[in-house]
C-alpha positions in Angstrom: 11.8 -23.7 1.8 15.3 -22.2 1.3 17.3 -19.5 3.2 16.8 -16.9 0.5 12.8 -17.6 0.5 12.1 -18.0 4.1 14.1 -14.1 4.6 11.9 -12.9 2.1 8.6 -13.8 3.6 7.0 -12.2 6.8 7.0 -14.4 9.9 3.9 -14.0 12.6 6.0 -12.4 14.9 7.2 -9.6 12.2 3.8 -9.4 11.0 2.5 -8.7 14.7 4.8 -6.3 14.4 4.0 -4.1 11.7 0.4 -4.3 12.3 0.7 -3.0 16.0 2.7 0.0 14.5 0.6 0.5 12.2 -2.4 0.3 14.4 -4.3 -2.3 12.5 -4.7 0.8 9.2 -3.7 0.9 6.1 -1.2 3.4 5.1 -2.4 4.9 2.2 -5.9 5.1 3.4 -4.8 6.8 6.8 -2.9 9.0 4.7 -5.9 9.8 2.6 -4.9 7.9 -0.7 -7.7 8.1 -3.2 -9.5 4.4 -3.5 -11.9 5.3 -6.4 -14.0 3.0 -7.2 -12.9 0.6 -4.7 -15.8 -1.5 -2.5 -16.0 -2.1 1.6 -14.4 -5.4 1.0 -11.6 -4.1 -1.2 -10.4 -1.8 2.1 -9.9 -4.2 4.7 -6.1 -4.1 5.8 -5.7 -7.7 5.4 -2.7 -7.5 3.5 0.9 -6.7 5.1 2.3 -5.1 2.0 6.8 -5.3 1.0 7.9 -1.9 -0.2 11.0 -3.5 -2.0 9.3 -6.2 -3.9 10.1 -9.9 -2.8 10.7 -10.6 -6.7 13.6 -8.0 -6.6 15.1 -9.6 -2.7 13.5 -7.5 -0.7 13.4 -9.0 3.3 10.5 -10.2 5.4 11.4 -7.6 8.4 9.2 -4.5 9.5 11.5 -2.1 7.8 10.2 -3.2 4.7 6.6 -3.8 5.6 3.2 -1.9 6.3 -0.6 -3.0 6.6 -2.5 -2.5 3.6 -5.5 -2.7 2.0 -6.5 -5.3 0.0 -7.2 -2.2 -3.2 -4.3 0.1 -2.1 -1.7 -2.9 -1.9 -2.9 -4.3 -5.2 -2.8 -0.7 -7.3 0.8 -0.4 -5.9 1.7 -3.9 -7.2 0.2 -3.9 -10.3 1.1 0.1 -10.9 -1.4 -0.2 -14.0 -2.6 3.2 -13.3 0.8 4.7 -13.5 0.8 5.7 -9.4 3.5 3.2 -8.1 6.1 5.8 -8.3 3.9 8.3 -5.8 2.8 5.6 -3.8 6.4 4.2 -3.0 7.7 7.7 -2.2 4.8 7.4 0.3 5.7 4.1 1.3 9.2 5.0 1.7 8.9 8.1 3.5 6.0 6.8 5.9 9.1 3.9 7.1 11.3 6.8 7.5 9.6 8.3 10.5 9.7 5.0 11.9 13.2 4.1 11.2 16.4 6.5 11.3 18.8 5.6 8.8 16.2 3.9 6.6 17.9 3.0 3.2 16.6 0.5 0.7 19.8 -1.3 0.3 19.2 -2.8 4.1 15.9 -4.0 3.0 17.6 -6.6 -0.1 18.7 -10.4 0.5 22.4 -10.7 -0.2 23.1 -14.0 0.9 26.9 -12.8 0.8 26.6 -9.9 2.9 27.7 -11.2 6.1 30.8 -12.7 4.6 31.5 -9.6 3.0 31.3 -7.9 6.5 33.2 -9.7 8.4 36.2 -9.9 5.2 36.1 -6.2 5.7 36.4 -6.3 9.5 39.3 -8.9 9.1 41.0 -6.4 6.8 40.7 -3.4 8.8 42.0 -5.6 12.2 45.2 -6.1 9.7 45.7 -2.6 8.6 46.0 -1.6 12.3 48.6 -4.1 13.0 
């Protein structure tokens, strides 16, 4: 598996995590998110659910996780019934009380950003000299 996979994906230990923080729930159904239609089986919190996509970079850490349900994580994914917009607002707002300073541009592999940091680090050591 390469670098840019593996820092997409949740470990166990990340995954512990989030589920302890989250108390085992999902989101949406704690926060009262309809589930029409949706059985028993389709609610269990099974699923430890990305808010910025792993398709589109988005990291394997618990600022960019929560549990949920099996229903609720698939209608976000899919967004066939035109409530992925909503439900990230949720999703991103619900990380913000967990995590000051929560912006989504943290949450994206850049396999250059820690080059780019310490470039910019390097340049400010020079401009004080």
């Amino acid at each position: 598996m390469n670098r840019s996979t593996r820092q997409r994906q949740f470990d166990a230990k990340t995954r512990k995590k989030i589920r302890e923080r989250d108390k085992g729930a999902c989101i949406f159904c704690t926060m009262g998110y309809p589930a029409e239609g949706a059985t028993w089986i389709d609610l269990q919190p099974t699923d430890i659910m990305h808010c910025i996509p792993k398709s589109q970079g988005g990291l394997g850490i618990e600022q960019n996780g929560a549990v949920g349900c099996r229903y609720h994580h698939s209608l976000m994914d899919n967004g066939n019934k035109g409530l992925r917009p909503d439900m990230l607002m949720r999703f991103e707002a619900y990380l913000r009380n967990f995590y000051p300073g929560w912006s989504k541009e943290d949450l994206i592999y850049d396999k250059y950003k820690d080059l780019r940091r310490q470039t910019c680090l390097l340049t400010q050591e020079n401009l004080k000299r």
